[in-house]
N, C-alpha and C positions, 0 to 999 in steps of 0.2 A: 217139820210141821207143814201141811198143805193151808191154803186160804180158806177153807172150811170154817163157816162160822165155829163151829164147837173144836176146832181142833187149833185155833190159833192161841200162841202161846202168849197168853196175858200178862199184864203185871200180875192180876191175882191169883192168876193159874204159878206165877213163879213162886211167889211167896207159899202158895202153898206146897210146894214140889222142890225144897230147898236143894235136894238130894240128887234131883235130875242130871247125869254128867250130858258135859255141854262139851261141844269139839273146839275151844277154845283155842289148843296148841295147832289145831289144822288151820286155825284163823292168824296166825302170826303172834298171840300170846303167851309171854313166858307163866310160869303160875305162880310166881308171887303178884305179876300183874293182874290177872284174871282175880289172886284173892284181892286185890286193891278195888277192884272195881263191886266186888261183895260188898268190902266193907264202905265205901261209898256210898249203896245202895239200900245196904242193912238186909239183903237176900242176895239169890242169884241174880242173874240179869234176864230178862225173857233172850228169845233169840234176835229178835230185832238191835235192842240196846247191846246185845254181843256184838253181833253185827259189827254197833254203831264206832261201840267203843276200840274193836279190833283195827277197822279203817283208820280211825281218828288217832289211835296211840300207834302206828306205824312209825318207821322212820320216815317216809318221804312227808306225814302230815305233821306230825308232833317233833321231828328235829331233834327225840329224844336224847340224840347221843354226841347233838351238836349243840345245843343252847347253851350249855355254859361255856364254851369256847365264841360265840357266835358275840356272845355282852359283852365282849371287849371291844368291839365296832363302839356301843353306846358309851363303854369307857375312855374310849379315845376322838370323842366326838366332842367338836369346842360349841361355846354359843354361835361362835360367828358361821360354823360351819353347819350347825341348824337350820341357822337363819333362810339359808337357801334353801330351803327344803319348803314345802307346801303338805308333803305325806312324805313318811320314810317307812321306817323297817316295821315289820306288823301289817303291811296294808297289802291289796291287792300288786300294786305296782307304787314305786315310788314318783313323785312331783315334784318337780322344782319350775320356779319363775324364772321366765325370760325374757322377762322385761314387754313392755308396748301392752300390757295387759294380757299377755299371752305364759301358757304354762304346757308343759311338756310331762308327757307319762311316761318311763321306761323301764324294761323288763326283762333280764333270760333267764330262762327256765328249760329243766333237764323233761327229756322224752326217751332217754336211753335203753333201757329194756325193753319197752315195748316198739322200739326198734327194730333191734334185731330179733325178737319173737315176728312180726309182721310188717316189714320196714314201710313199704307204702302207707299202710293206716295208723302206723307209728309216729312216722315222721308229720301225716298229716292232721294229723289233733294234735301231734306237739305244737305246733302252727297255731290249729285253730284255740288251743287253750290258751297258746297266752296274748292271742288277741281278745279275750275274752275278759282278760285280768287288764288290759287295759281300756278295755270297753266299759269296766265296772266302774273307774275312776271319775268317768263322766267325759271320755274322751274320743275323737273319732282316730283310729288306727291310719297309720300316712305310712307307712315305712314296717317291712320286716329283715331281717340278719338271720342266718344260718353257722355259726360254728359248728364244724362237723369235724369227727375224727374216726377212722378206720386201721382196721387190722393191714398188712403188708397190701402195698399196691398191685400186686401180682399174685396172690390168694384168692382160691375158686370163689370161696365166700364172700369176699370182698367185695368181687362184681355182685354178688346177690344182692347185697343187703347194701350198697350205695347206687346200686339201678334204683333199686326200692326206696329208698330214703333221697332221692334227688327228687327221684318222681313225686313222691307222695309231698313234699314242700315245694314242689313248684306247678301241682295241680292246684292242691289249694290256695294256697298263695296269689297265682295268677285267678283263680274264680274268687276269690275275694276283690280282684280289684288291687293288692297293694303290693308296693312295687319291692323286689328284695335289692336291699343295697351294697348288702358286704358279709361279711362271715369269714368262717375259715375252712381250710380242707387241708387236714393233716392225715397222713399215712403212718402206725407204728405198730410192731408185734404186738406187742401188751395191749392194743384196741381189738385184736384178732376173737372174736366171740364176744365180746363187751364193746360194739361202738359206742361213740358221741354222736346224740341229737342235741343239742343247744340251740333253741329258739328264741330270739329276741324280738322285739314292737316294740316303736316309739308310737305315740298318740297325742294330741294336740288338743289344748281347748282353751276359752277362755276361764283366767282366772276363778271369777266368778263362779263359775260351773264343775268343780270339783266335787266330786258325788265320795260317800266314804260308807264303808259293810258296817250298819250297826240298824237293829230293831229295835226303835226307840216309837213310844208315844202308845200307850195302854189304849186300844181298841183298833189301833191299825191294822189295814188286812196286810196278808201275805201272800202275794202273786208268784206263781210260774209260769213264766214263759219260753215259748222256745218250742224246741222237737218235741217228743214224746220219750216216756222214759221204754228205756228196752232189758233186754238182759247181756247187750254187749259193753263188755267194760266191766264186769263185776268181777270182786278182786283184781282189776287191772292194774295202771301205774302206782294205786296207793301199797298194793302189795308186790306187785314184779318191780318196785325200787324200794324195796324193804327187806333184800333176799338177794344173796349173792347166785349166778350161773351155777351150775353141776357139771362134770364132764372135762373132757382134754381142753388143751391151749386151741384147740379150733370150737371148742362152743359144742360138740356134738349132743351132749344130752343136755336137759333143763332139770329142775330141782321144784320146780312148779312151772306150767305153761297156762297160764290164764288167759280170758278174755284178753283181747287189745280193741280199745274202743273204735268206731265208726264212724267216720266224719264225711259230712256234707257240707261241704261250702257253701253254696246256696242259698240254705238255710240260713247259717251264721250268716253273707252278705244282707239278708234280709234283718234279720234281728239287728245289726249294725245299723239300720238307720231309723228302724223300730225306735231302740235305746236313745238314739240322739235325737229324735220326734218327740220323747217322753222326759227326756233331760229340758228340752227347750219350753215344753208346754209347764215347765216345772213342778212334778204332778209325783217325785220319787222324794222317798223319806230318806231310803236306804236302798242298796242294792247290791248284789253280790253274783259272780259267776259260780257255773255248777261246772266244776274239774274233777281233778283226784277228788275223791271217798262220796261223790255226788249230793244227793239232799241229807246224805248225815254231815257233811260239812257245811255247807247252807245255812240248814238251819243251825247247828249249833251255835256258829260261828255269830250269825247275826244277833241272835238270841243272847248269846255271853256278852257281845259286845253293844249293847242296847242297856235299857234301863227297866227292862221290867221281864216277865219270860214270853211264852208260845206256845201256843195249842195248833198242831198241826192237824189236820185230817187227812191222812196218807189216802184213804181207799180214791179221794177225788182227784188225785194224778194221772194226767192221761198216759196210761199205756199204748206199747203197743208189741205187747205179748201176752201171750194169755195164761193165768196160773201162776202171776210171779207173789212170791210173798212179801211180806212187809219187809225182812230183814233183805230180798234182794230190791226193791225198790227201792229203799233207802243205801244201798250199797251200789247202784247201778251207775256206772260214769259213764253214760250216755250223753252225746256232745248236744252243743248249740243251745244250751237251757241258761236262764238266768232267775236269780229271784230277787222282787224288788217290795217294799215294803213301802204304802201309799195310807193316807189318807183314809177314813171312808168316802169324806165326800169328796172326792178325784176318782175313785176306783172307775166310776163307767166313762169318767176321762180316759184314762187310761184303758180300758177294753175298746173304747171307740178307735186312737189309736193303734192296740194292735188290731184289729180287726183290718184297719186301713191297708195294713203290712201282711195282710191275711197268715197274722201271728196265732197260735193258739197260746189262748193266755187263761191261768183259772185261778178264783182263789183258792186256796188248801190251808188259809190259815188266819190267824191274828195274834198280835202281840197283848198280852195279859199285863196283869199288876203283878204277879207273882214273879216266884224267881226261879220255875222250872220250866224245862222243855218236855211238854206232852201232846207224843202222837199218840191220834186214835187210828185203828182202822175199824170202820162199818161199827162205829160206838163204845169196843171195847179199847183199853188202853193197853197200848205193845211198848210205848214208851212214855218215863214217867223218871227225869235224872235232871240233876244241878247242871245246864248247858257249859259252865266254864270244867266243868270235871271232863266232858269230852273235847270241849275244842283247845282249852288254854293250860289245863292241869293234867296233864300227861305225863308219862314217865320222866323222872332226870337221871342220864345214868351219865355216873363219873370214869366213865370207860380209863381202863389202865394205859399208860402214856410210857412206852419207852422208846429210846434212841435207838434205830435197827444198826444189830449188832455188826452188819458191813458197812457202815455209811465211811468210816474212818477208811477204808481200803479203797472205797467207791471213788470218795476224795483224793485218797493220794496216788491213783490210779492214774494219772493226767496223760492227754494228749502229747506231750513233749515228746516222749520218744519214738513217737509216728513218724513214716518215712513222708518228708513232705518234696513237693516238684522245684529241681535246683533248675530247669532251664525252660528257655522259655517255648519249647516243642511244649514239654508238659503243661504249663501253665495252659500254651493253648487247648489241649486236650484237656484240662482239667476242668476249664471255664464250660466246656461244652457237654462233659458228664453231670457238670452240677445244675445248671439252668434245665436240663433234660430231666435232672432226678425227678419223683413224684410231689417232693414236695415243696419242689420250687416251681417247676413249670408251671405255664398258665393255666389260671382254673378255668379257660373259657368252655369249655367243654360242658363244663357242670352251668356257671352263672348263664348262658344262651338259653336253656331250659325254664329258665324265671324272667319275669317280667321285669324289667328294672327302670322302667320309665312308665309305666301308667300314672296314671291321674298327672300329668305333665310338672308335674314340682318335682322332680329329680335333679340334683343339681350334679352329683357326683355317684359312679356307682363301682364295685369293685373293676378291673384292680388298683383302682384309687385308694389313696392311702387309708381314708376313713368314706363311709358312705355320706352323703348328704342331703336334706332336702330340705324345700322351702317352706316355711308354717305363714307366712304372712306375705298372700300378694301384692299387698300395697305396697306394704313398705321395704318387702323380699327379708324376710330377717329369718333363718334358718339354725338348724341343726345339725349337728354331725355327728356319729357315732363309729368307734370301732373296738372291735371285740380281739383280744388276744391273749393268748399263753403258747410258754414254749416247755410243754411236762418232762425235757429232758432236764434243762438249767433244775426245774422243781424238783425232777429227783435227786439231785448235786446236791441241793441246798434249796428245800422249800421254799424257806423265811425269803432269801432273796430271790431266788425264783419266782415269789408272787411280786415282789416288788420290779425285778424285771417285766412280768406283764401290765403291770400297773404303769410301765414307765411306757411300754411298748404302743400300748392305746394311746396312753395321754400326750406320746409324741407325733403320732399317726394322725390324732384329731388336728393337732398346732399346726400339721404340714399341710393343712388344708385350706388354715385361714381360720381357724374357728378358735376358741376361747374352751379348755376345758373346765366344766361347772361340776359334775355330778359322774358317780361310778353305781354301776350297779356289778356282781357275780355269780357267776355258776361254779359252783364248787364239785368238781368230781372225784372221787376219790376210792379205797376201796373198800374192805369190810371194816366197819367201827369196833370190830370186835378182834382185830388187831392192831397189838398195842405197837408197831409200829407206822402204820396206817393212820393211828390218832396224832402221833406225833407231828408225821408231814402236816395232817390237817392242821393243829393248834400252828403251829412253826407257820404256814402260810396264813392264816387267821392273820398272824401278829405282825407279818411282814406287810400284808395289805392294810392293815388296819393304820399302824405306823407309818405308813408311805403317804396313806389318803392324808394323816394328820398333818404330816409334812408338806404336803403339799396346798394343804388348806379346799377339802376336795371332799365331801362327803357320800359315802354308803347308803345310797337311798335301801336298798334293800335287795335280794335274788334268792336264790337258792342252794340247796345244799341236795345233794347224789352221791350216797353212800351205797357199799356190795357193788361197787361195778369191775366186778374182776370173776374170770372163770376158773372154776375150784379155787387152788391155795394161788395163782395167777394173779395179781391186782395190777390195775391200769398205770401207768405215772400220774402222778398229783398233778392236777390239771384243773388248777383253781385260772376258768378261764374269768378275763376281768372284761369291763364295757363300760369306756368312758364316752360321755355325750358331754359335747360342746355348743357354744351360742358363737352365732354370725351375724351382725346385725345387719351384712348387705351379702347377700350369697354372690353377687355380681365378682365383688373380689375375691370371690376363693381363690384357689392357689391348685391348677391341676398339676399333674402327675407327670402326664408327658412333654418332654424338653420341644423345643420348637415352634412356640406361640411367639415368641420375638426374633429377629434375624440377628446370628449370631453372638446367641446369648454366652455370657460366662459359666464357668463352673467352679462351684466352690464346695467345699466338706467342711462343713462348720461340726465341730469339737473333735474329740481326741479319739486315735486308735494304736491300739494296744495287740500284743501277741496274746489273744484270752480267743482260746479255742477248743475249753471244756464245756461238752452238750452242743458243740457246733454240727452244720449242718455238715462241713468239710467231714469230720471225721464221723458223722455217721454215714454217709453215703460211700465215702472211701473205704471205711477199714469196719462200720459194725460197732465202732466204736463209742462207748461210753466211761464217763470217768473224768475225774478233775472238779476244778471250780468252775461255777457257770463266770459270763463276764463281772466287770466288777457291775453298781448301780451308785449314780450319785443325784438322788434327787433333786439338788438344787440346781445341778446343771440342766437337768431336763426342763425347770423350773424356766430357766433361765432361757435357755434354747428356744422352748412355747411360747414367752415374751417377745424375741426377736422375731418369730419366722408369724407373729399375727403382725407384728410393726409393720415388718415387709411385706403382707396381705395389705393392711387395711391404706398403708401409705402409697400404696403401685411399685416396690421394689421388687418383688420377686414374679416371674414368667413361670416358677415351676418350682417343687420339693418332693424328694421321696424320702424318706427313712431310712435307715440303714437297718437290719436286723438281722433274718435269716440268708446267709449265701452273702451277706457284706458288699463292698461298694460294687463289688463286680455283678451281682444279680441286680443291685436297684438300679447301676447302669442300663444295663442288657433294660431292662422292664422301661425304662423311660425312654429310651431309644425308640424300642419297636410301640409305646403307647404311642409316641408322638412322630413315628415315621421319619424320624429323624438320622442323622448320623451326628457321630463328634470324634475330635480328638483330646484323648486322655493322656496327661504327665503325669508319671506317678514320683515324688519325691526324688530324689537323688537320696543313696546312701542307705535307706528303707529297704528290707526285703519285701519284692514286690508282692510274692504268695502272700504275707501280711495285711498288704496294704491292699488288695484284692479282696481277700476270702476272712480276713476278721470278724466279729460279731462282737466285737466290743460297742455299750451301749451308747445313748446322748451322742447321736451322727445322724444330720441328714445331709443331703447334696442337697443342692437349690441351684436353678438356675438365674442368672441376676441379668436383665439387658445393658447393653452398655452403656449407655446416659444414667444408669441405676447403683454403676458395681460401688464408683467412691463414696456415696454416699451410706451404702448398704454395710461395706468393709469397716466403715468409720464408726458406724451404730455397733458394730459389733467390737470393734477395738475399741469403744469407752466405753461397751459393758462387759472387757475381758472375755466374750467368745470366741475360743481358739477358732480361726479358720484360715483356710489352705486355697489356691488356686488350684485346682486341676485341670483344666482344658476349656474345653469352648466346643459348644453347638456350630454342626455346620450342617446347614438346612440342603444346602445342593450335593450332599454327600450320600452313597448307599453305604456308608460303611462305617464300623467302630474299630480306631484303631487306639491300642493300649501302647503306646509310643515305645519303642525296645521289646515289646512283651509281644504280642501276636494283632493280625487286624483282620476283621472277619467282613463278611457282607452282612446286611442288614437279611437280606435271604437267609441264610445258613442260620444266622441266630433265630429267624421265627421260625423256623421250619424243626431247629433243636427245642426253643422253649413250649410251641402248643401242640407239639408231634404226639408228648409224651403221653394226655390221656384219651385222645381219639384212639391209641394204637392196643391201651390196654382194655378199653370200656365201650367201644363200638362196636 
């Protein structure tokens, strides 16, 4: 249909034309869906509510094929674990309290496909949406994180599409103003045509001031504001993440290539304090960001979630193209748009402010007594539907769940009869392949490109254990957040797989000093329409849901990224996790690198084990996959996060790193050259030293303790049963790491191996 008055396809042009075939299956609907939404309607649907409902019933909008795995989060959720929460699951971003009157917004969200279709404008409205999602909250954005994962380090493509996607999140990013704190940069085949974009925001506000999506209060207008709507982004993320790649293990053909939306920072910096001008003047009923499936999410969403419906006037949406129809206006995910629902008597409050912000701001609407959602364009009605049938009642499909038919071989496939290094030439040679690999070396290559200090509350930024900043200058009481998964352990064994990442974060935050409160994730995964695919998913659902229980730690809310896998290709399960922590004094955190006290101790507080299934050894060595991931014992970690805030908050500890990927010899190496330091290392007697080096067994950090600090420190943890070891001792006048019996390097050679690696493949 053209915008022609007599040619737009009305409600009553539909009912009368029941017969008219509609491209419904080109829209992403299967055809008992399409008849569902008939019989809904009691006709066809014009093209617009096609449109609407095509976007809306996606997978990346409607969750269709995750919802009923996704409620066992609410099933394993205690009161007490509520309790913390402010907003959870259902909302833009979830909130929790952090005490002093202050509350924290936090969020990641997938950008994946429209990645690698356009990695710069990909990557950068992955950024700008979900600062958007926490702008909706009522909060001002302080802090963004970047988890990223790519096809082989040394793949033509690779360079393409992580040039692109570095770039595009650290333009926008730094022209927002907000500082990026941490993330991840992993390297694996199976990302090869299917990267990870994972964007996270934290957002800060008073209690008080927590804004929430609902169109409530019969005569209320309905504002947009923001950019103007375009035709870039139609069928974008809500359909290029609803739809698996086409073509070989390098991604060469697409199966659909759509818009990828267009982001102006600028803009959004401007609307960001637009939004907090209009949260302050108190003058917002409701409000909600314009993302995936654009003003058919808006509005419906508001509308379902309110108390009465909405009469839209589409045609008075500022465009800016000419000729676009109803159904691509309402389809268009054109950035930087918000829509807020006021008062009448506030509304010229509210235009005065944005005017102030030189916002284009318009009403296109008001909330009714009724209970549906009707757009008009230029008088006639193009849409005329129950708002919960598109935002909230969408497909449920009980996709088929079975155990892939290699997992049993995958498993007993183990590391064990890998040839490992009996002397200690190799071990030195090994230490220096592995710190060099891609996915251990320093990310600095990549995090120099982002700003990781603006707005000066930065307190920690990678490659510190978790990122941190400060929400409250007066009294400095901050935050911390860090994002993890390791998709090889997930492939071994989902269930614990997620709860390894879960352990990974929540240990990452404790090493910082910080208290972990709240989890949000990004679930990636591949087609829902294999039923071994479902299985990973449900099996890490249950592992994280379980673990958060255990731990007393709740799921505010994130995402789910299904189809990310090229042809019959699917990525590893890479349910990445993001736990944020409370620091009631950022002064005491707890950095990363050894050498803030003279001649500090060292210790490896809990246990390590020969667990070398999905380790980083045996992939960078031999290619190898196969085995049990480590074991996980969440009380220990539980336990562990207790001791390493004690030694924060009391002045015991100078320094902690984690223990994870590459084992105590990488978080060695990494603390050493953070803190310009040297040390010498003992490694047990009687222990095979390759063990006790390159393990990945989980609940291990080193910490460094000063000497007026160790007896007291060692004692806390012997009457709360934390196994810990002496290892060696910082020596601040030293250039060198020696591994005592095993090999001793210069502090030169080790950074020259660890940040060589991606200047040399990506410069």
């Amino acid at each position: 249909m053209t915008t022609t008055e007599h040619l737009i396809d009305t409600v009553e042009h539909a009912t009368a034309t029941p017969d008219n075939a509609q491209p419904y299956r080109e829209l992403g609907l299967k055809d008992d869906e399409y008849q569902r939404i008939r019989d809904i309607l009691g006709r066809r649907p014009t093209d617009a509510e096609l449109a609407m409902y095509s976007v809306m019933w996606s997978e990346h909008c409607s969750y269709k094929s995750s919802k009923i795995h996704l409620a066992y989060f609410g099933r394993t959720t205690t009161d007490e674990m509520r309790a913390k929460m402010l907003a959870g699951i259902g909302e833009n971003a979830g909130v929790v309290d952090i005490g002093d009157g202050w509350a924290v917004t936090f969020k990641v969200e997938s950008h994946n496909h429209p990645s690698y279709v356009e990695p710069y404008q990909g990557a950068a409205t992955g950024v700008g949406g979900i600062v958007r999602d926490i702008m909706a909250m009522g909060a001002r954005p302080i802090a963004v994180v970047d988890p990223l994962r790519f096809g082989p380090a040394d793949a033509p493509d690779t360079r393409r599409v992580l040039h692109g996607v570095v770039a595009g999140v650290g333009g926008y990013g730094n022209c927002l103003g907000l500082p990026n704190i941490g993330g991840e940069l992993v390297f694996d085949a199976s990302y090869a045509g299917n990267p990870l974009l994972n964007a996270g925001c934290i957002g800060a506000l008073r209690v008080e001031d927590l804004h929430l999506a609902h169109a409530s209060g019969t005569g209320n207008k309905v504002i947009l504001f923001g950019a103007r709507t375009g035709l870039d982004g139609i069928g974008g993320v809500s359909v290029l993440a609803s739809d698996t790649f086409s073509g070989d293990e390098g991604g060469s053909g697409r199966k659909k290539l759509p818009s990828v939306q267009v982001g102006d920072p600028f803009t959004e910096k401007v609307l960001i304090e637009c939004c907090l001008e209009l949260y302050r003047e108190g003058i917002v009923v409701g409000i909600q960001d314009l993302g995936g499936a654009g003003l058919s999410c808006a509005t419906s969403e508001l509308a379902s979630a309110g108390d009465g419906g909405m009469h839209v006037w589409l045609d008075r949406v500022p465009l800016r193209a000419k000729g676009m129809t109803p159904a691509e206006v309402l389809s268009s995910e054109s950035q930087e748009r918000m829509m807020a629902v006021v008062k009448p008597s506030d509304v010229d409050a509210f235009m005065r402010v944005c005017k102030k912000w030189d916002v284009i701001a318009t009403e296109i609407g008001e909330v009714t007594d009724g209970d549906r959602l009707v757009i008009t364009w230029h008088d006639q009605v193009v849409v005329d539907v129950p708002p919960r049938t598109v935002a909230h009642e969408g497909p449920v499909y009980h996709r088929p769940i079975e155990r892939p038919a290699d997992q049993d071989a995958l498993q007993a496939n183990g590391p064990e009869s890998l040839p490992r290094p009996t002397t200690a030439e190799d071990l030195r040679a090994l230490l220096l392949r592995m710190i060099s690999s891609p996915n251990l070396a320093s990310k600095r290559w990549v995090t120099e490109q982002y700003d990781r200090y603006v707005r000066g509350n930065t307190v920690l930024a990678q490659p510190s254990d978790s990122g941190m900043v400060r929400v409250d200058e007066q009294t400095n009481r901050g935050v911390a957040l860090a994002t993890d998964c390791n998709g090889r352990f997930c492939k071994l064994d989902p269930y614990q797989g997620a709860q390894l990442a879960l352990a990974e974060a929540y240990r990452n935050v404790a090493s910082t000093g910080a208290t972990p409160l709240a989890v949000t994730d990004c679930l990636n995964f591949g087609s829902p329409e294999d039923p071994a695919v479902m299985w990973q998913f449900e099996q890490a659902i249950k592992g994280l849901a379980d673990g958060c229980a255990q731990l007393g730690i709740p799921v505010t809310g994130g995402n789910v990224s299904f189809y990310n896998q090229t042809g019959s290709t699917a990525i590893l399960p890479t349910p990445v996790v993001g736990v944020l922590g409370v620091i009631d004094d950022v002064t005491r955190r707890i950095p990363t690198g050894f050498g803030t006290e003279p001649g500090e101790t060292l210790l490896l507080l809990g246990d390590t084990r020969d667990e070398f299934g999905g380790s980083e050894w045996a992939h960078v060595e031999h290619g190898h996959l196969g085995g049990r991931p480590p074991q996980v014992d969440l009380e220990r970690e539980r336990l562990l996060a207790e001791v390493l805030v004690a030694g924060s908050r009391d002045g015991m500890l100078s320094a902690a790193h984690d223990l994870s990927d590459g084992g105590l010899a990488q978080a060695i190496v990494e603390s050493c050259l953070i803190g310009e330091t040297g040390a010498r290392i003992i490694l047990p007697e009687g222990v095979d030293p390759f063990v006790q080096l390159f393990s990945e067994s989980a609940g291990r950090v080193v910490v460094a303790v000063p000497r007026s600090e160790e007896l007291r420190f060692t004692e806390m943890c012997t009457a709360r049963e934390l196994p810990w070891v002496r290892i060696g001792v910082v020596d601040k006048e030293s250039t060198e790491l020696e591994f005592q019996g095993v090999a001793t390097y210069s502090l030169d050679e080790l950074r020259t191996a660890w940040e060589g690696t991606l200047p040399a493949l990506f410069d």
